[in-house]
ZADO-993588 format. One record per residue (C-alpha): x, z, y; residue in one letter. Coordinates in steps of 0.001 Angstrom, whole numbers, plus 500000, padded with zeros to 6 digits. Example, Ala and Ser with C-alpha at 12.3 -4.5 7.8 and 13.67 -1.06 7.14 Angstrom:
BEGIN
512300507800495500A 513670507140498940S 
END
This chain:
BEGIN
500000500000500000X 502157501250502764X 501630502852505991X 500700501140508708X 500410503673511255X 501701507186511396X 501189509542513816X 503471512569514379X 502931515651517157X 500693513635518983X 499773515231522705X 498578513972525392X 497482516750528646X 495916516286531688X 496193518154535133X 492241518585536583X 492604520323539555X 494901524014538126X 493777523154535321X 495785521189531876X 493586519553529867X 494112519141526317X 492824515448525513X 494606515483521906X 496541518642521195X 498868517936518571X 497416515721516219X 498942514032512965X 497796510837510211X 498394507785508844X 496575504940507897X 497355502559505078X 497483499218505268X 494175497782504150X 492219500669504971X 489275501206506884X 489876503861509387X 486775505749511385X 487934508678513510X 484768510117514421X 483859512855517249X 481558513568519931X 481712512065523035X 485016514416525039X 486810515149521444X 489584512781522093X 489083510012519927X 488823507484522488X 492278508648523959X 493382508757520719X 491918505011520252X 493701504130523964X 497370505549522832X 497642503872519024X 496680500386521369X 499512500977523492X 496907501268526541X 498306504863527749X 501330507004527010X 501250510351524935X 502565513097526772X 504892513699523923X 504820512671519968X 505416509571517980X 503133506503517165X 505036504320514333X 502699500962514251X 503688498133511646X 508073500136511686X 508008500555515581X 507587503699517803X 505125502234520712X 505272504876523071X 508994504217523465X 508229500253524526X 508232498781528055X 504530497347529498X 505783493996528724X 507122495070524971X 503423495902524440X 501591493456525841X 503774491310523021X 503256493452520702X 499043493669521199X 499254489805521051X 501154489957518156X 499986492438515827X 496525493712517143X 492805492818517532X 490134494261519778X 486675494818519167X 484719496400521844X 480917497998522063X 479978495658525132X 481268492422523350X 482879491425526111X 482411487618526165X 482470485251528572X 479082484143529513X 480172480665530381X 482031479826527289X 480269479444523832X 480794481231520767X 483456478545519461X 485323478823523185X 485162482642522832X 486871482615519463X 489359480293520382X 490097482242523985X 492658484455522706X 494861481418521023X 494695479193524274X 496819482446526189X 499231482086523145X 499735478686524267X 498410477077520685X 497403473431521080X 493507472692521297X 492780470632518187X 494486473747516548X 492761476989518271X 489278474807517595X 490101474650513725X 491310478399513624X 488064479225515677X 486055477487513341X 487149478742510317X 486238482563511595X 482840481563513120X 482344480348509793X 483369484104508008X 481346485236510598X 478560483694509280X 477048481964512503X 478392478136511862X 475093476915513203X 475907479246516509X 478700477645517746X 477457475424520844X 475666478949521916X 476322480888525082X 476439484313524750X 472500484332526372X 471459482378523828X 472789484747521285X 471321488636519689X 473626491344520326X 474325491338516314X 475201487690516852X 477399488321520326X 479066491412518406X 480110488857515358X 481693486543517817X 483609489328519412X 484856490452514938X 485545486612515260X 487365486706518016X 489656489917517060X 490325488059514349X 491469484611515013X 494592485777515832X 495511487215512554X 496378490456513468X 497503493372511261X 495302495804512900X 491905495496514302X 490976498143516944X 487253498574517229X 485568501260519857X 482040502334519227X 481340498611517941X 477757499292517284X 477133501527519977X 474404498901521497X 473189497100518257X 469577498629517014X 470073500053513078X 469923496952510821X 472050495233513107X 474746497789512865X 474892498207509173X 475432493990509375X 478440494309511359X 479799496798509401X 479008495372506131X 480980492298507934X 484206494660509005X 483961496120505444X 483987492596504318X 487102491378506607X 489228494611505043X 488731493562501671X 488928489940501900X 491434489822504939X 493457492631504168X 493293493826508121X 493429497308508921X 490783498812510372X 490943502201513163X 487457502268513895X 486127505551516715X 482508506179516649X 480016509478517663X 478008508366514529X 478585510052511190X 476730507661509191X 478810505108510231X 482131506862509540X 481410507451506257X 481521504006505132X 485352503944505909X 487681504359503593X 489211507361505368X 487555509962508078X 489162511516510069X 487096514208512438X 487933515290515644X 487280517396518107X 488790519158521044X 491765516940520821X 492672518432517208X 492017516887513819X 489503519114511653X 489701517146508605X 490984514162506809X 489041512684503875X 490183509561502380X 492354507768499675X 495383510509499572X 493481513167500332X 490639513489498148X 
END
Protein backbone atom coordinates (compact mmCIF):
# COMPACT_ATOMS: atom_id res chain seq x y z
CA UNK A 1 0.00 0.00 0.00
CA UNK A 2 2.16 2.76 1.25
CA UNK A 3 1.63 5.99 2.85
CA UNK A 4 0.70 8.71 1.14
CA UNK A 5 0.41 11.26 3.67
CA UNK A 6 1.70 11.40 7.19
CA UNK A 7 1.19 13.82 9.54
CA UNK A 8 3.47 14.38 12.57
CA UNK A 9 2.93 17.16 15.65
CA UNK A 10 0.69 18.98 13.64
CA UNK A 11 -0.23 22.70 15.23
CA UNK A 12 -1.42 25.39 13.97
CA UNK A 13 -2.52 28.65 16.75
CA UNK A 14 -4.08 31.69 16.29
CA UNK A 15 -3.81 35.13 18.15
CA UNK A 16 -7.76 36.58 18.59
CA UNK A 17 -7.40 39.56 20.32
CA UNK A 18 -5.10 38.13 24.01
CA UNK A 19 -6.22 35.32 23.15
CA UNK A 20 -4.22 31.88 21.19
CA UNK A 21 -6.41 29.87 19.55
CA UNK A 22 -5.89 26.32 19.14
CA UNK A 23 -7.18 25.51 15.45
CA UNK A 24 -5.39 21.91 15.48
CA UNK A 25 -3.46 21.20 18.64
CA UNK A 26 -1.13 18.57 17.94
CA UNK A 27 -2.58 16.22 15.72
CA UNK A 28 -1.06 12.96 14.03
CA UNK A 29 -2.20 10.21 10.84
CA UNK A 30 -1.61 8.84 7.79
CA UNK A 31 -3.43 7.90 4.94
CA UNK A 32 -2.64 5.08 2.56
CA UNK A 33 -2.52 5.27 -0.78
CA UNK A 34 -5.82 4.15 -2.22
CA UNK A 35 -7.78 4.97 0.67
CA UNK A 36 -10.73 6.88 1.21
CA UNK A 37 -10.12 9.39 3.86
CA UNK A 38 -13.23 11.38 5.75
CA UNK A 39 -12.07 13.51 8.68
CA UNK A 40 -15.23 14.42 10.12
CA UNK A 41 -16.14 17.25 12.86
CA UNK A 42 -18.44 19.93 13.57
CA UNK A 43 -18.29 23.03 12.06
CA UNK A 44 -14.98 25.04 14.42
CA UNK A 45 -13.19 21.44 15.15
CA UNK A 46 -10.42 22.09 12.78
CA UNK A 47 -10.92 19.93 10.01
CA UNK A 48 -11.18 22.49 7.48
CA UNK A 49 -7.72 23.96 8.65
CA UNK A 50 -6.62 20.72 8.76
CA UNK A 51 -8.08 20.25 5.01
CA UNK A 52 -6.30 23.96 4.13
CA UNK A 53 -2.63 22.83 5.55
CA UNK A 54 -2.36 19.02 3.87
CA UNK A 55 -3.32 21.37 0.39
CA UNK A 56 -0.49 23.49 0.98
CA UNK A 57 -3.09 26.54 1.27
CA UNK A 58 -1.69 27.75 4.86
CA UNK A 59 1.33 27.01 7.00
CA UNK A 60 1.25 24.94 10.35
CA UNK A 61 2.56 26.77 13.10
CA UNK A 62 4.89 23.92 13.70
CA UNK A 63 4.82 19.97 12.67
CA UNK A 64 5.42 17.98 9.57
CA UNK A 65 3.13 17.16 6.50
CA UNK A 66 5.04 14.33 4.32
CA UNK A 67 2.70 14.25 0.96
CA UNK A 68 3.69 11.65 -1.87
CA UNK A 69 8.07 11.69 0.14
CA UNK A 70 8.01 15.58 0.55
CA UNK A 71 7.59 17.80 3.70
CA UNK A 72 5.12 20.71 2.23
CA UNK A 73 5.27 23.07 4.88
CA UNK A 74 8.99 23.46 4.22
CA UNK A 75 8.23 24.53 0.25
CA UNK A 76 8.23 28.06 -1.22
CA UNK A 77 4.53 29.50 -2.65
CA UNK A 78 5.78 28.72 -6.00
CA UNK A 79 7.12 24.97 -4.93
CA UNK A 80 3.42 24.44 -4.10
CA UNK A 81 1.59 25.84 -6.54
CA UNK A 82 3.77 23.02 -8.69
CA UNK A 83 3.26 20.70 -6.55
CA UNK A 84 -0.96 21.20 -6.33
CA UNK A 85 -0.75 21.05 -10.19
CA UNK A 86 1.15 18.16 -10.04
CA UNK A 87 -0.01 15.83 -7.56
CA UNK A 88 -3.48 17.14 -6.29
CA UNK A 89 -7.20 17.53 -7.18
CA UNK A 90 -9.87 19.78 -5.74
CA UNK A 91 -13.33 19.17 -5.18
CA UNK A 92 -15.28 21.84 -3.60
CA UNK A 93 -19.08 22.06 -2.00
CA UNK A 94 -20.02 25.13 -4.34
CA UNK A 95 -18.73 23.35 -7.58
CA UNK A 96 -17.12 26.11 -8.57
CA UNK A 97 -17.59 26.17 -12.38
CA UNK A 98 -17.53 28.57 -14.75
CA UNK A 99 -20.92 29.51 -15.86
CA UNK A 100 -19.83 30.38 -19.34
CA UNK A 101 -17.97 27.29 -20.17
CA UNK A 102 -19.73 23.83 -20.56
CA UNK A 103 -19.21 20.77 -18.77
CA UNK A 104 -16.54 19.46 -21.46
CA UNK A 105 -14.68 23.18 -21.18
CA UNK A 106 -14.84 22.83 -17.36
CA UNK A 107 -13.13 19.46 -17.38
CA UNK A 108 -10.64 20.38 -19.71
CA UNK A 109 -9.90 23.98 -17.76
CA UNK A 110 -7.34 22.71 -15.55
CA UNK A 111 -5.14 21.02 -18.58
CA UNK A 112 -5.31 24.27 -20.81
CA UNK A 113 -3.18 26.19 -17.55
CA UNK A 114 -0.77 23.15 -17.91
CA UNK A 115 -0.26 24.27 -21.31
CA UNK A 116 -1.59 20.68 -22.92
CA UNK A 117 -2.60 21.08 -26.57
CA UNK A 118 -6.49 21.30 -27.31
CA UNK A 119 -7.22 18.19 -29.37
CA UNK A 120 -5.51 16.55 -26.25
CA UNK A 121 -7.24 18.27 -23.01
CA UNK A 122 -10.72 17.60 -25.19
CA UNK A 123 -9.90 13.72 -25.35
CA UNK A 124 -8.69 13.62 -21.60
CA UNK A 125 -11.94 15.68 -20.77
CA UNK A 126 -13.94 13.34 -22.51
CA UNK A 127 -12.85 10.32 -21.26
CA UNK A 128 -13.76 11.60 -17.44
CA UNK A 129 -17.16 13.12 -18.44
CA UNK A 130 -17.66 9.79 -19.65
CA UNK A 131 -16.63 8.01 -15.90
CA UNK A 132 -18.65 10.60 -14.76
CA UNK A 133 -21.44 9.28 -16.31
CA UNK A 134 -22.95 12.50 -18.04
CA UNK A 135 -21.61 11.86 -21.86
CA UNK A 136 -24.91 13.20 -23.08
CA UNK A 137 -24.09 16.51 -20.75
CA UNK A 138 -21.30 17.75 -22.36
CA UNK A 139 -22.54 20.84 -24.58
CA UNK A 140 -24.33 21.92 -21.05
CA UNK A 141 -23.68 25.08 -19.11
CA UNK A 142 -23.56 24.75 -15.69
CA UNK A 143 -27.50 26.37 -15.67
CA UNK A 144 -28.54 23.83 -17.62
CA UNK A 145 -27.21 21.28 -15.25
CA UNK A 146 -28.68 19.69 -11.36
CA UNK A 147 -26.37 20.33 -8.66
CA UNK A 148 -25.68 16.31 -8.66
CA UNK A 149 -24.80 16.85 -12.31
CA UNK A 150 -22.60 20.33 -11.68
CA UNK A 151 -20.93 18.41 -8.59
CA UNK A 152 -19.89 15.36 -11.14
CA UNK A 153 -18.31 17.82 -13.46
CA UNK A 154 -16.39 19.41 -10.67
CA UNK A 155 -15.14 14.94 -9.55
CA UNK A 156 -14.46 15.26 -13.39
CA UNK A 157 -12.64 18.02 -13.29
CA UNK A 158 -10.34 17.06 -10.08
CA UNK A 159 -9.68 14.35 -11.94
CA UNK A 160 -8.53 15.01 -15.39
CA UNK A 161 -5.41 15.83 -14.22
CA UNK A 162 -4.49 12.55 -12.78
CA UNK A 163 -3.62 13.47 -9.54
CA UNK A 164 -2.50 11.26 -6.63
CA UNK A 165 -4.70 12.90 -4.20
CA UNK A 166 -8.10 14.30 -4.50
CA UNK A 167 -9.02 16.94 -1.86
CA UNK A 168 -12.75 17.23 -1.43
CA UNK A 169 -14.43 19.86 1.26
CA UNK A 170 -17.96 19.23 2.33
CA UNK A 171 -18.66 17.94 -1.39
CA UNK A 172 -22.24 17.28 -0.71
CA UNK A 173 -22.87 19.98 1.53
CA UNK A 174 -25.60 21.50 -1.10
CA UNK A 175 -26.81 18.26 -2.90
CA UNK A 176 -30.42 17.01 -1.37
CA UNK A 177 -29.93 13.08 0.05
CA UNK A 178 -30.08 10.82 -3.05
CA UNK A 179 -27.95 13.11 -4.77
CA UNK A 180 -25.25 12.86 -2.21
CA UNK A 181 -25.11 9.17 -1.79
CA UNK A 182 -24.57 9.38 -6.01
CA UNK A 183 -21.56 11.36 -5.69
CA UNK A 184 -20.20 9.40 -3.20
CA UNK A 185 -20.99 6.13 -4.63
CA UNK A 186 -19.02 7.93 -7.70
CA UNK A 187 -15.79 9.01 -5.34
CA UNK A 188 -16.04 5.44 -3.88
CA UNK A 189 -16.01 4.32 -7.40
CA UNK A 190 -12.90 6.61 -8.62
CA UNK A 191 -10.77 5.04 -5.39
CA UNK A 192 -11.27 1.67 -6.44
CA UNK A 193 -11.07 1.90 -10.06
CA UNK A 194 -8.57 4.94 -10.18
CA UNK A 195 -6.54 4.17 -7.37
CA UNK A 196 -6.71 8.12 -6.17
CA UNK A 197 -6.57 8.92 -2.69
CA UNK A 198 -9.22 10.37 -1.19
CA UNK A 199 -9.06 13.16 2.20
CA UNK A 200 -12.54 13.89 2.27
CA UNK A 201 -13.87 16.72 5.55
CA UNK A 202 -17.49 16.65 6.18
CA UNK A 203 -19.98 17.66 9.48
CA UNK A 204 -21.99 14.53 8.37
CA UNK A 205 -21.41 11.19 10.05
CA UNK A 206 -23.27 9.19 7.66
CA UNK A 207 -21.19 10.23 5.11
CA UNK A 208 -17.87 9.54 6.86
CA UNK A 209 -18.59 6.26 7.45
CA UNK A 210 -18.48 5.13 4.01
CA UNK A 211 -14.65 5.91 3.94
CA UNK A 212 -12.32 3.59 4.36
CA UNK A 213 -10.79 5.37 7.36
CA UNK A 214 -12.45 8.08 9.96
CA UNK A 215 -10.84 10.07 11.52
CA UNK A 216 -12.90 12.44 14.21
CA UNK A 217 -12.07 15.64 15.29
CA UNK A 218 -12.72 18.11 17.40
CA UNK A 219 -11.21 21.04 19.16
CA UNK A 220 -8.24 20.82 16.94
CA UNK A 221 -7.33 17.21 18.43
CA UNK A 222 -7.98 13.82 16.89
CA UNK A 223 -10.50 11.65 19.11
CA UNK A 224 -10.30 8.61 17.15
CA UNK A 225 -9.02 6.81 14.16
CA UNK A 226 -10.96 3.88 12.68
CA UNK A 227 -9.82 2.38 9.56
CA UNK A 228 -7.65 -0.33 7.77
CA UNK A 229 -4.62 -0.43 10.51
CA UNK A 230 -6.52 0.33 13.17
CA UNK A 231 -9.36 -1.85 13.49
Amino acid sequence: MGKVIEVKELYKLYKVGDEIVRALNGVDFSVNKGEFCSIVGTSGSGKSTLLNMLAGLEKPTKGQIMIAGKSIEKLSEEELIAFRRDHVGFIFQSFQLLSSLNALENIALPLSFMGMAKDKREKKAKEMIQLVGLAKHQKHLPTQMSGGQQQRVGVARALVVNPDIIFADEPTGNLDSNTSREIMDLMKKVVKEQGKTIIMVTHDDNLAKEADKIIRIKDGNIISIKGNEED
